[in-house]
N, C-alpha and C positions, 0 to 999 in steps of 0.2 A: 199165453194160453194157460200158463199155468193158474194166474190171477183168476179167471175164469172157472177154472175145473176146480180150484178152492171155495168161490165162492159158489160154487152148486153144491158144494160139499160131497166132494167124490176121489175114492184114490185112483191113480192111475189108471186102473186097471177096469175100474168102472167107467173109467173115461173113456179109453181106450173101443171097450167093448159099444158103446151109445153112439161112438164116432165112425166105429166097423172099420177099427183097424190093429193091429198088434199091439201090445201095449211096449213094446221095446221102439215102436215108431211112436207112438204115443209121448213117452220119454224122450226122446231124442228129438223132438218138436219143443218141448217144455227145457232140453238145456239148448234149442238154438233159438233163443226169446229176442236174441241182439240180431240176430241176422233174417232172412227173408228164408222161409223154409216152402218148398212144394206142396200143394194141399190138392185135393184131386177138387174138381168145382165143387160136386154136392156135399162134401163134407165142408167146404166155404161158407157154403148155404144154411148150410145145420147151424155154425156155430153164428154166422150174422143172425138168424133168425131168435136164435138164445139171445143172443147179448141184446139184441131188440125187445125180447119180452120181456127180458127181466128189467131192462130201462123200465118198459110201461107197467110190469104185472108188481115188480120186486118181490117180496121175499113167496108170494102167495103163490108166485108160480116156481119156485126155486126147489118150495117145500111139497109140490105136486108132483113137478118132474121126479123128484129125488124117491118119495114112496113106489112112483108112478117103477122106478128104476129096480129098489128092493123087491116090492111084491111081485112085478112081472117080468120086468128084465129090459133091457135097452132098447129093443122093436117098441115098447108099450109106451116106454121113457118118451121115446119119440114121435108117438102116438099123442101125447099127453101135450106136447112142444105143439104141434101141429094143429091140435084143439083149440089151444090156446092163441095163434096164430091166425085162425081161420075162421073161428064160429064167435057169436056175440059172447054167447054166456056157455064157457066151457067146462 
């Protein structure tokens, strides 16, 4: 997980927030990398649907979310993921 929230370029706590969860479960997901950790489904969903776009989009959607993140905040971030996702030309 943490491989992941590096490569969007985000600290914890931005992670945390995009994922809608504490960022001390956040952390403690990113030191249990070796073992099998609970993840509620939709937050499953969130991060297969990333790791999908950025296979397909790479950096162009990486560098979208991430503004997507600064200017408006996590809902928007997510917003932006979903765009991407769903419509031809987002």
């Amino acid at each position: 997980m943490r491989e992941l929230r590096n490569r969007v370029g985000w600290t914890c706590l931005e992670w945390a927030v995009f994922l809608g969860v504490g960022q001390s479960t956040a952390y403690r997901w990113e030191q249990q990398a070796d073992r099998e950790i609970r993840i509620d489904p939709m937050q499953a969903k969130i991060l297969e649907l990333l790791t999908g776009q950025i296979e397909q989009h790479g950096d162009s959607i990486m560098r979208d979310v991430q503004s997507a993140h600064l200017l408006r905040g996590g809902l928007y971030a997510l917003y932006r993921l979903l765009q991407y996702a769903y419509e031809e030309n987002p």
